[in-house]
C-alpha positions in Angstrom: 43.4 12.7 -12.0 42.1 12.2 -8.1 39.3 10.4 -7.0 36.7 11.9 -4.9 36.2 9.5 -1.6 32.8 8.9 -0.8 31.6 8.4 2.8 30.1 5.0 1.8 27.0 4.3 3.5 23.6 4.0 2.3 22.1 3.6 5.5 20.8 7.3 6.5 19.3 7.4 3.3 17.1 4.2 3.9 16.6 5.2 7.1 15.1 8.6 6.2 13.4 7.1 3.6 11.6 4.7 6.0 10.7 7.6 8.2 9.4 9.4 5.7 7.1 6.2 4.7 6.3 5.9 8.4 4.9 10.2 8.6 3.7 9.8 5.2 1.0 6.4 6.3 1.4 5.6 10.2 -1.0 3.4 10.2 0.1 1.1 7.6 3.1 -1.0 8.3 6.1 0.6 6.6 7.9 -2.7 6.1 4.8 -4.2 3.8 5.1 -1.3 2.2 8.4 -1.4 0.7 8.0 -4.7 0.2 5.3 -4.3 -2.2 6.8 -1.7 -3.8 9.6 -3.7 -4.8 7.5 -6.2 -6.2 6.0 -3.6 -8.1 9.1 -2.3 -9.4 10.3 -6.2 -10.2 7.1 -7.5 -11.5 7.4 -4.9 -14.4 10.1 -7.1 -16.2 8.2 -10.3 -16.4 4.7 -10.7 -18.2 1.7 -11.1 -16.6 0.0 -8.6 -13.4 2.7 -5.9 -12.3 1.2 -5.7 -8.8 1.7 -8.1 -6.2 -1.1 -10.2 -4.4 -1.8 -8.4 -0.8 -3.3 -9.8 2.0 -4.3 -6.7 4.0 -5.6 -6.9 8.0 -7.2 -4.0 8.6 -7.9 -2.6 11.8 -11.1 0.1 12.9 -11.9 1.9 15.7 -13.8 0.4 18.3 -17.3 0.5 17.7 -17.2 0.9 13.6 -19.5 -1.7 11.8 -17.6 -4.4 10.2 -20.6 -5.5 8.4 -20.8 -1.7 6.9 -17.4 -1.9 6.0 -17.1 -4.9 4.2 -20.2 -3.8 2.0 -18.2 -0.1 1.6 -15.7 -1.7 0.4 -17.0 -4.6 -1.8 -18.8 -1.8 -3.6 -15.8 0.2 -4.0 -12.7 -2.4 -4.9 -12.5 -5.2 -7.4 -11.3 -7.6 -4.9 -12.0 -9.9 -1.9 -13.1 -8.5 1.0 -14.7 -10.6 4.8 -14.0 -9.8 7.9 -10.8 -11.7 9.3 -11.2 -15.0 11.9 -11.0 -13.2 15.2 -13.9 -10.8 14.0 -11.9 -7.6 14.8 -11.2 -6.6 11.6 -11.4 -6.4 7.4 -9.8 -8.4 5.2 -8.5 -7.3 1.5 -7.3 -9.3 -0.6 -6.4 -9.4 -4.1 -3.6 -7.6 -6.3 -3.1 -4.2 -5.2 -0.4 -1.8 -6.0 0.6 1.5 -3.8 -1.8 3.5 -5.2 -4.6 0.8 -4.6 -3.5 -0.1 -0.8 -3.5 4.1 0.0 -7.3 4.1 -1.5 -7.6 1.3 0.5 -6.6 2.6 3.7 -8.1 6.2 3.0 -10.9 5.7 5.9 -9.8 7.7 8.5 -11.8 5.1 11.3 -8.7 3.0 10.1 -6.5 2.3 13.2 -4.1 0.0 12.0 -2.9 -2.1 8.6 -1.0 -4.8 8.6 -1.1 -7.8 6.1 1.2 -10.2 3.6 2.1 -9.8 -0.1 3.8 -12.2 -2.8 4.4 -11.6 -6.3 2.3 -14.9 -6.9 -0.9 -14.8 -8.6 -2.0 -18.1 -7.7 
């Protein structure tokens, strides 16, 4: 019986996976991304939400209404949504999975999306 030797490293596989996150949503950072999705894939085995709490900063183009925006989007989403404290962009805010952070960021005046998540609901 022989064993087959492997070459051993993961790496170009995350790495090509992280590229393919960063072609797939460039303006959303990659890194919050996976993050949330492994709090999706975690939260599953535990009762309670199986989304994370995210804290989404999002960025327009110069010139969009904020005000407009926030309104859009209050109307749309089931969770918080103010402009942040420098007044140069959105706030979102509640639990939000993949799916709900790519309807999110669907507005193509979108510039840029940064933000926080935790697997805390409280």
């Amino acid at each position: 019986m022989t064993e087959q030797a492997t070459s051993g490293s993961i790496a170009p596989y995350f790495d090509q996976f992280f590229n393919q996150i960063k072609n797939v949503h460039p303006k959303i950072d990659p890194e919050l991304l996976i993050r949330i999705m492994l709090f999706e894939i975690n939260l599953k085995k535990f009762v309670g939400p199986d989304i994370p709490h995210v804290h989404l900063d999002v960025q327009y183009e110069q010139g969009v209404d904020l005000k407009q925006k926030q309104e859009e989007a209050r109307d749309k989403f089931p969770i918080e949504v103010t402009t942040n404290k420098w007044g140069d962009g959105v706030i979102f805010s509640g639990l939000m999975g993949i799916r709900h952070i790519e309807k999110v960021c669907a507005d193509p005046q979108i510039t840029k999306v940064t933000g926080t998540a935790t697997p805390r609901h409280n």
